[in-house]
C-alpha positions as CSV (number, residue, x, y, z in Angstrom):
1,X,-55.9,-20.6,6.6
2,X,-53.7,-23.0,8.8
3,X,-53.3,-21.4,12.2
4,X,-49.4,-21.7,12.5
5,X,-49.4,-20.5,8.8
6,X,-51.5,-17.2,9.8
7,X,-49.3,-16.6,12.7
8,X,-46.0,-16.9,10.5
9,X,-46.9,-14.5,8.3
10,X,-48.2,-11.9,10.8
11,X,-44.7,-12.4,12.8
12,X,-43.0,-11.7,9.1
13,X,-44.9,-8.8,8.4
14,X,-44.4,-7.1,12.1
15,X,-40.6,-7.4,11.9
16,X,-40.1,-7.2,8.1
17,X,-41.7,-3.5,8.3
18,X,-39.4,-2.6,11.0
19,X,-36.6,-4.0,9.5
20,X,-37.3,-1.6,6.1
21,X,-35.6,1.5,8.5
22,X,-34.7,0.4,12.0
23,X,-31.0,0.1,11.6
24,X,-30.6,2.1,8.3
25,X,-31.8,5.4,9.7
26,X,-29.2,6.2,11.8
27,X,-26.9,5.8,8.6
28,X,-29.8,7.8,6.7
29,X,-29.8,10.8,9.4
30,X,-25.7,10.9,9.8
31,X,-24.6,10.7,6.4
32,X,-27.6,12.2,4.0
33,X,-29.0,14.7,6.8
34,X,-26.1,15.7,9.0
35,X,-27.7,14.8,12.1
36,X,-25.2,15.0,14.8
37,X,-24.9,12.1,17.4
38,X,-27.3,13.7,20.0
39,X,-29.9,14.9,17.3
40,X,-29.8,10.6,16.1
41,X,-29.9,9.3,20.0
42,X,-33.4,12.0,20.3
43,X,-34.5,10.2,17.4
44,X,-34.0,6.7,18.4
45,X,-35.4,7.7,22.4
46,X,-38.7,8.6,20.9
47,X,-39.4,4.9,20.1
48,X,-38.2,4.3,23.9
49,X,-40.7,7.5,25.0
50,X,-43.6,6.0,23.4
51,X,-42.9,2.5,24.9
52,X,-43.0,3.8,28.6
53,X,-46.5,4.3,28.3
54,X,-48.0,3.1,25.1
55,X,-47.6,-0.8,25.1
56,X,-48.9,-1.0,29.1
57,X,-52.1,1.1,28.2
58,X,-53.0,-0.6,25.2
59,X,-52.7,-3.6,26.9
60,X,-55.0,-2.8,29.0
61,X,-57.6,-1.7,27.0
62,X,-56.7,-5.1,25.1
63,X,-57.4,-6.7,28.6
64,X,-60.9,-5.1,29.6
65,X,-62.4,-3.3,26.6
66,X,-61.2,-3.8,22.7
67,X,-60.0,-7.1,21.2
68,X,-56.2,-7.0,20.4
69,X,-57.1,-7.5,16.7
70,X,-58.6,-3.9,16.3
71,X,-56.2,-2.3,18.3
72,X,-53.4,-4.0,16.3
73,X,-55.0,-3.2,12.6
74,X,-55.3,0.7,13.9
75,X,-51.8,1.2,15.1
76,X,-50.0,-0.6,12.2
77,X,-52.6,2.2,9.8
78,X,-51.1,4.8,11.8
79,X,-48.0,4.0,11.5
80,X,-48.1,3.5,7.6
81,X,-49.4,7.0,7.5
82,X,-46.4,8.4,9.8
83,X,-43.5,6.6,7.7
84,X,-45.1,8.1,4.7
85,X,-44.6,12.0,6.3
86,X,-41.3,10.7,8.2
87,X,-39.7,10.2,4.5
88,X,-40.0,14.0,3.8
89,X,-38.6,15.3,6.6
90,X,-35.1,16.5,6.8
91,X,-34.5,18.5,10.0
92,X,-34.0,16.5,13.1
93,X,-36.6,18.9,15.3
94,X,-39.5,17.3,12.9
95,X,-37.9,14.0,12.7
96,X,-38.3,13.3,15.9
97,X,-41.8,14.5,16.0
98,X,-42.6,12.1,13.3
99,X,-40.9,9.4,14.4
100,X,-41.9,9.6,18.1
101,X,-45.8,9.7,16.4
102,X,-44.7,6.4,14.5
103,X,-43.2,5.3,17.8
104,X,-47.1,5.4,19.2
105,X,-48.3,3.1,17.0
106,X,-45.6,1.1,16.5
107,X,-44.5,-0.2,19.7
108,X,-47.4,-1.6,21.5
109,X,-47.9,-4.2,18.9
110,X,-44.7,-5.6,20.2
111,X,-46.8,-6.5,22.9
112,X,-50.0,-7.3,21.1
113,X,-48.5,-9.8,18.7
114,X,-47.5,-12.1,21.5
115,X,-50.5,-11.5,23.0
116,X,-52.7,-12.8,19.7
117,X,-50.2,-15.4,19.0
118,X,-50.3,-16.8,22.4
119,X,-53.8,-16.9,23.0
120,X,-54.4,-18.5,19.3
121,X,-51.6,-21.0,20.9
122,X,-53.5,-21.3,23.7
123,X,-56.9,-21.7,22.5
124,X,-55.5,-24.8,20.1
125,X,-54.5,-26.7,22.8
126,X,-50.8,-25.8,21.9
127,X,-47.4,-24.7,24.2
128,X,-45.6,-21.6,23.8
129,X,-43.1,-22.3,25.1
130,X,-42.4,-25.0,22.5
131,X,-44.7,-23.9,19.8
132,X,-44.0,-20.4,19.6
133,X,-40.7,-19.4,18.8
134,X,-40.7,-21.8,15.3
135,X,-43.1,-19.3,14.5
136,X,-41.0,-15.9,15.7
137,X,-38.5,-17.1,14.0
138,X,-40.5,-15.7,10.9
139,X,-40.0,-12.3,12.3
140,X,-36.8,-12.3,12.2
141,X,-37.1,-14.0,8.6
142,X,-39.4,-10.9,8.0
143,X,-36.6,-8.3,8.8
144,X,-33.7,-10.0,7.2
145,X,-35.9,-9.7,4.3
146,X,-36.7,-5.9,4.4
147,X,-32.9,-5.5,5.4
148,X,-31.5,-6.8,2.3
149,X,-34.2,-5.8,0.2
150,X,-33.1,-2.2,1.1
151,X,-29.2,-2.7,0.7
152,X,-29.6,-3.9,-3.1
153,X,-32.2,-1.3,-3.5
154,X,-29.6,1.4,-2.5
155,X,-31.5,2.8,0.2
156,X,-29.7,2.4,3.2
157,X,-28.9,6.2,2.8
158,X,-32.1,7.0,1.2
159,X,-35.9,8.3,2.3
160,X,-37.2,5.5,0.0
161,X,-36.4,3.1,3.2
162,X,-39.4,4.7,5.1
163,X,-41.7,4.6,2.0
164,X,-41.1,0.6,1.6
165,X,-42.1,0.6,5.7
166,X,-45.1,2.8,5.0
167,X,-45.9,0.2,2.8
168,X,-45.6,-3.3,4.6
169,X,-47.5,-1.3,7.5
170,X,-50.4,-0.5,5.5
171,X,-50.9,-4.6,4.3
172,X,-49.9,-5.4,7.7
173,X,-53.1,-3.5,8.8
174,X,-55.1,-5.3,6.2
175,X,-53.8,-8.9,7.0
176,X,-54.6,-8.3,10.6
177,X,-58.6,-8.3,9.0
178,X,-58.6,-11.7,8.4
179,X,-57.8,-12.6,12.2
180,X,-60.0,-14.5,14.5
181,X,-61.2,-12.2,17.2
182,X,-59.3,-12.1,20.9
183,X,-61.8,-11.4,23.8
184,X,-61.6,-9.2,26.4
185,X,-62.4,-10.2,30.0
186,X,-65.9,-10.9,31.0
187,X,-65.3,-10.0,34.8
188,X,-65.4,-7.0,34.1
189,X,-69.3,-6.2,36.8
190,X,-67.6,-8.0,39.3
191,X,-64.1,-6.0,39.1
192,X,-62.8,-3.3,41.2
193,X,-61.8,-0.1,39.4
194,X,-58.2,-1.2,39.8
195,X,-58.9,-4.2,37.9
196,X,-60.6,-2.4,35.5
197,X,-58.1,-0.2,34.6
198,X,-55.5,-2.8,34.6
199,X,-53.3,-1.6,37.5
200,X,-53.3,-4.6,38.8
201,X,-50.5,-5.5,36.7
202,X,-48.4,-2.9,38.7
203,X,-48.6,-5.5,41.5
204,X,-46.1,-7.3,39.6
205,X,-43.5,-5.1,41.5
206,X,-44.2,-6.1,44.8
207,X,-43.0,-9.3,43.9
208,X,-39.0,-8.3,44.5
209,X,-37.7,-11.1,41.5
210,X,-40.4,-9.3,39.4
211,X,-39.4,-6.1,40.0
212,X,-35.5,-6.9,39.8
213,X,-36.5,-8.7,36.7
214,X,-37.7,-5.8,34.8
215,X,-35.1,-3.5,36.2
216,X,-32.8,-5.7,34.4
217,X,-34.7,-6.1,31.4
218,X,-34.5,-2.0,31.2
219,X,-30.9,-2.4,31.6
220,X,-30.2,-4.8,28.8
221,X,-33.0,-2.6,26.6
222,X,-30.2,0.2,26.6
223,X,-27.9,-2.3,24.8
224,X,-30.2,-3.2,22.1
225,X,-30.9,0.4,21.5
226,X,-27.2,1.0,20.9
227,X,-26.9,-1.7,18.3
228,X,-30.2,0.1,16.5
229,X,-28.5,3.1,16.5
230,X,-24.9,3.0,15.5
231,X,-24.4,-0.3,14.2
232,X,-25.2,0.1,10.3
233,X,-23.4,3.8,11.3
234,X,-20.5,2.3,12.7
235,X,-20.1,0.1,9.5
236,X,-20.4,3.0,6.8
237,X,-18.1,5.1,9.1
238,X,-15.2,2.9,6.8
239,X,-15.8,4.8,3.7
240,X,-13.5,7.5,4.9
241,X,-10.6,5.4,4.5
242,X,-9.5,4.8,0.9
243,X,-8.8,1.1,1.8
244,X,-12.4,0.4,2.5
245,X,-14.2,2.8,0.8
246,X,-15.5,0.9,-2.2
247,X,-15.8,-2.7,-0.1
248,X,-18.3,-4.8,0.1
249,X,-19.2,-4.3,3.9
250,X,-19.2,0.0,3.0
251,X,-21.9,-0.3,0.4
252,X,-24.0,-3.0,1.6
253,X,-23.1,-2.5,5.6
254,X,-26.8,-3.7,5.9
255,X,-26.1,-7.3,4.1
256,X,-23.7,-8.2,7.3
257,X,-26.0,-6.6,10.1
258,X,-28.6,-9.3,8.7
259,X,-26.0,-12.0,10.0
260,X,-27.4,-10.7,13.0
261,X,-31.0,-12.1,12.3
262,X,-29.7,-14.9,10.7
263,X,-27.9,-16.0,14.1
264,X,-31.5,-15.4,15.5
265,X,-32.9,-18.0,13.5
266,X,-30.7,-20.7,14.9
267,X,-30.7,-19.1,18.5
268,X,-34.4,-18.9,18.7
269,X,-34.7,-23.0,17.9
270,X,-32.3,-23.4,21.1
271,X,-34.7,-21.2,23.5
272,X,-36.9,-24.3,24.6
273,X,-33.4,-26.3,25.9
274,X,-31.9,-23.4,27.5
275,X,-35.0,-22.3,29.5
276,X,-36.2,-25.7,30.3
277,X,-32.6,-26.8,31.1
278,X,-31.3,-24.3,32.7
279,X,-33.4,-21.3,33.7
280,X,-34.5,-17.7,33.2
281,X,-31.7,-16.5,35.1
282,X,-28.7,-18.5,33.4
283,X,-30.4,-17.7,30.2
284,X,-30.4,-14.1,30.5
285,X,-26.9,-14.1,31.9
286,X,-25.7,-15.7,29.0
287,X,-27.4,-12.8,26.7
288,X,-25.6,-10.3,29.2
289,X,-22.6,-12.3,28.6
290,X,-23.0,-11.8,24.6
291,X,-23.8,-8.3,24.4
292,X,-20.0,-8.1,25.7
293,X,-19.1,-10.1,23.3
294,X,-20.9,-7.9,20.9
295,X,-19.5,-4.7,21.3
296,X,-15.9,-6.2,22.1
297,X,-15.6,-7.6,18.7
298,X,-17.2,-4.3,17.1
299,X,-14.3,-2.3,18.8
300,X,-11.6,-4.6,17.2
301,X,-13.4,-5.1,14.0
302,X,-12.7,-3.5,10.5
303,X,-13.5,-4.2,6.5
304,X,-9.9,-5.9,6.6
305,X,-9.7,-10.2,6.4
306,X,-9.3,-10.4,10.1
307,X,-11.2,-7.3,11.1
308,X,-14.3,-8.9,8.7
309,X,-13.9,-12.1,10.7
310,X,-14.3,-10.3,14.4
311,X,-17.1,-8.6,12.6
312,X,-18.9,-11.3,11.7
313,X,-18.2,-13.0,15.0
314,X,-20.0,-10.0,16.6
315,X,-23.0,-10.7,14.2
316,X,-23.6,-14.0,15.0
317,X,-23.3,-13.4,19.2
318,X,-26.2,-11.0,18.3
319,X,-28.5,-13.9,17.9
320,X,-27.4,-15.0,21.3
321,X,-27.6,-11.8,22.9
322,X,-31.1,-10.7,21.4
323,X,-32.7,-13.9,21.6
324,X,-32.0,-14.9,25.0
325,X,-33.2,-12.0,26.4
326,X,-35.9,-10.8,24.4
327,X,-38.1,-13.9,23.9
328,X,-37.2,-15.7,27.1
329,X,-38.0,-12.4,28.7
330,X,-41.4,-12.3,27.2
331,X,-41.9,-16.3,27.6
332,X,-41.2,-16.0,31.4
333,X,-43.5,-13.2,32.2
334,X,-46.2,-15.2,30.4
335,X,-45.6,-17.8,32.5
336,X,-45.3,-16.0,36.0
337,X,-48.9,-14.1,35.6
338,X,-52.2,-14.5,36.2
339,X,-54.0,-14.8,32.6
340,X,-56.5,-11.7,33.1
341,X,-53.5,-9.6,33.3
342,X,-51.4,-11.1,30.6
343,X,-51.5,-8.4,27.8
344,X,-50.7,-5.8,30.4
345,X,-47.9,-7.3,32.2
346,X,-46.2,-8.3,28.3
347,X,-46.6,-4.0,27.8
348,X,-45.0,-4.0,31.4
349,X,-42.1,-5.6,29.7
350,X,-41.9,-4.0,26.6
351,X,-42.5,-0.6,28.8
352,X,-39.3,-1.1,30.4
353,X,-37.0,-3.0,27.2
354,X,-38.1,-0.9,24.7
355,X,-39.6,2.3,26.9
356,X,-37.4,3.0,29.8
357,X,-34.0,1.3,27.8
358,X,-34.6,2.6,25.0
359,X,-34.0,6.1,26.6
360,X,-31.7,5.0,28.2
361,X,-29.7,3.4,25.5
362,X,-30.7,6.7,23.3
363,X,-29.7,9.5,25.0
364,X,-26.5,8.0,26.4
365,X,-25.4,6.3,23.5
366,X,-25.9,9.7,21.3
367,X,-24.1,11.5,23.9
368,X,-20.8,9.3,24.2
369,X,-20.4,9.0,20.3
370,X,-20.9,12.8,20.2
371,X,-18.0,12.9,22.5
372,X,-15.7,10.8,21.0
373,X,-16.5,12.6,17.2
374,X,-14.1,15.1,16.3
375,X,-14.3,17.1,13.2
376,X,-17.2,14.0,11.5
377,X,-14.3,11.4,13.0
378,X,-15.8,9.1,15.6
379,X,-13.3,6.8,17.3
380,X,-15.8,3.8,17.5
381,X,-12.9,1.5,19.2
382,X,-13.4,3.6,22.2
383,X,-17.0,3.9,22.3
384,X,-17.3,-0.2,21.4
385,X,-15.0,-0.9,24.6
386,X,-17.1,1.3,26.5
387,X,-20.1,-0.4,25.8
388,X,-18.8,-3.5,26.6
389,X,-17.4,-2.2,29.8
390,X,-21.0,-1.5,30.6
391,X,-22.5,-4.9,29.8
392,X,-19.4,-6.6,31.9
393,X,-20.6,-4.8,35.3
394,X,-24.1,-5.2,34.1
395,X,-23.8,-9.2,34.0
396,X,-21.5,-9.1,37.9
397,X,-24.6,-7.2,39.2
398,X,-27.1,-9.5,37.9
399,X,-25.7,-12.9,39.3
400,X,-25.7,-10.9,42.8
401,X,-29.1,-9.2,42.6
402,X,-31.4,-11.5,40.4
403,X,-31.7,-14.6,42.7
404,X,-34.2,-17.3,41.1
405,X,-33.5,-21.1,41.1
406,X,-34.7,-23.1,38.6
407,X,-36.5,-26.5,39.5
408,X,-36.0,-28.4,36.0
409,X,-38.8,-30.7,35.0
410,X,-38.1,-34.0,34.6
411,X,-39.2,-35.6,31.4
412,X,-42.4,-37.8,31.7
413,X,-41.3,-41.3,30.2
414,X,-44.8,-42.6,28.2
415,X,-46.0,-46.0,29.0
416,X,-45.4,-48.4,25.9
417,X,-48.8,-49.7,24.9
């Protein structure tokens, strides 16, 4: 099979089986199960609890001792057998067991993805920076798929969402057979038990723009985790008022959260120009900048004309917001590391985005719409502006404390033979 061809449909597979419940089972948990607020934010901070630890130590053991392929099969079989017990739980106690146990196997193939796609790259004399993200892009293909697929299956408030992830997990486990094999380091004789164990890759924080680097990167993890969480909620929340109850955003709320993906499409395309133009730094300011934007227009938004418009506006900034951080995020670390350590450093990143912000996000996200909930009311407006509020001071702090200047590459003019 064509290389570029084998790596599309592995990116499609990893986000389309994510995409089957990520942002539907908050709605799932708050309208069909009653979960509270808090009980949803536990929920959601188990997939941040196993990424503190889980994507680091696997890639480490991906770095010194098993090839990423195995590892990467074995989590995604895991995980299809998790989403098949998660779909018959209904208390939130055991839901977050379940999930958290999904959560395991789930998020250090975040890490390992890139890490197979990159070295295939690699090994075909390719760039990343330029090859890769036409071939993410298929990811977020992938989960725009599973989204709708699940809206005009009437699941979004239905267990049958976690059965159709069990499902993509399990061939996603079987695809990965049919990879080439990654090697592990051959150094290993000759490596001090540091090295072995892949703490070397904790050196990354002596470097002070590393370390401010992934502080931020937990930082702006908490804003994705929000979006997970309450987004799809936020958007069923309407049916409580007879004007909106029976519109088309109500009963298919997960049909315009794909916008969202969509956006991602086109944003991803732009990634090369931005970073090779302009910089990590102004890059990921400019994602800070949209997750304002984001939650801005969600707090002004409604199923009205207008309101649909600022909605959709807020869908489409998502692209910018996701993008710009996420892949750039994982591009630049790939870039700033020595290659022996490259699978550990990307769980580094994923440790703190999707580990340490997801918590983050989780916990304080469930607790402020618990607050603001009176009587199975929430007043989103309020939480929306508060979120923004957040990502506002977030983006002042970062232009004073992340200081990186770019040195753009000039463009090599060919000689005419």
């Amino acid at each position: 099979m064509n290389l570029k061809l084998q790596l599309k449909i592995l990116s499609f597979l990893q986000f389309c089986l994510w995409g089957s419940w990520l942002t539907t089972l908050g709605s799932y948990m708050f309208v069909t199960l009653k979960f509270d607020g808090a009980a949803i934010g536990a929920v959601y901070s188990s997939l941040g609890i196993a990424a503190v630890f889980m994507p680091t130590l696997l890639g480490i053991i991906a770095d010194k001792w098993i090839s990423a392929r195995w590892l990467y099969a074995g989590c995604h079989l895991v995980g299809a057998i998790t989403l098949y017990f998660a779909a018959q739980v209904t208390s939130p106690s055991a839901m977050f067991v379940v999930i958290l146990l999904n959560s395991l196997a789930y998020m250090p193939t975040l890490g390992l993805v890139n890490t197979i796609s990159y070295y295939r790259l690699q090994s075909a004399g390719m760039d990343i920076v330029s090859d890769f993200p036409p071939i993410r892009i298929w990811g977020t293909i992938g989960f725009i798929f599973a989204m709708w697929g699940v809206s005009f299956s009437g699941f979004e408030l239905s267990h049958m969402q976690l059965y159709i992830g069990a499902a993509l997990s399990l061939v996603l486990a079987l695809f990965t057979l049919t990879l080439a094999p990654i090697p592990v380091a051959n150094a290993q004789k000759t490596q001090s038990w540091t090295s072995m164990l892949g703490l070397d890759a904790f050196a990354l924080f002596k470097n002070k723009r590393m370390a401010i680097f992934f502080i931020f990167s937990m930082l702006l993890g908490a804003e994705l985790q929000i979006t997970n969480m309450f987004g799809n909620t936020f958007l069923h929340s309407f049916d409580k008022d007879p004007l909106f109850a029976s519109s088309f955003i109500v009963e298919h709320a997960s049909v315009l959260m794909s916008i969202s993906q969509i956006s991602e499409t086109v944003f991803i395309l732009t990634i090369p120009f931005f970073l090779i133009r302009y910089g990590i730094k102004n890059v990921m300011l400019i994602s800070i900048v949209a997750w304002m934007l984001r939650f801005g227009l969600f707090a002004f938004g409604d199923p009205s004309p207008m309101g649909t418009v600022l909605l959709v506006m807020s869908m489409i900034v998502y692209g910018c917001a996701f993008d710009f951080f996420n892949i750039s995020g994982s591009v630049f670390v790939e870039k700033e590391v020595k290659p022996e350590i490259r699978a550990s450093a990307q769980g580094m990143f994923l440790m703190m985005t999707n580990g340490f912000g997801c918590i983050i996000g989780g916990i304080v996200s469930g607790k402020v719409v618990e607050k603001f909930t009176v009587e199975g009311i929430t007043d989103w407006q309020s939480v929306w502006l508060i979120f923004a509020g957040y990502s506002l001071v977030l983006a002042f702090a970062f232009v004073a404390l992340f200081k990186y200047k770019h040195v753009r590459t000039p463009a090599v003019i060919q000689p005419v033979a």
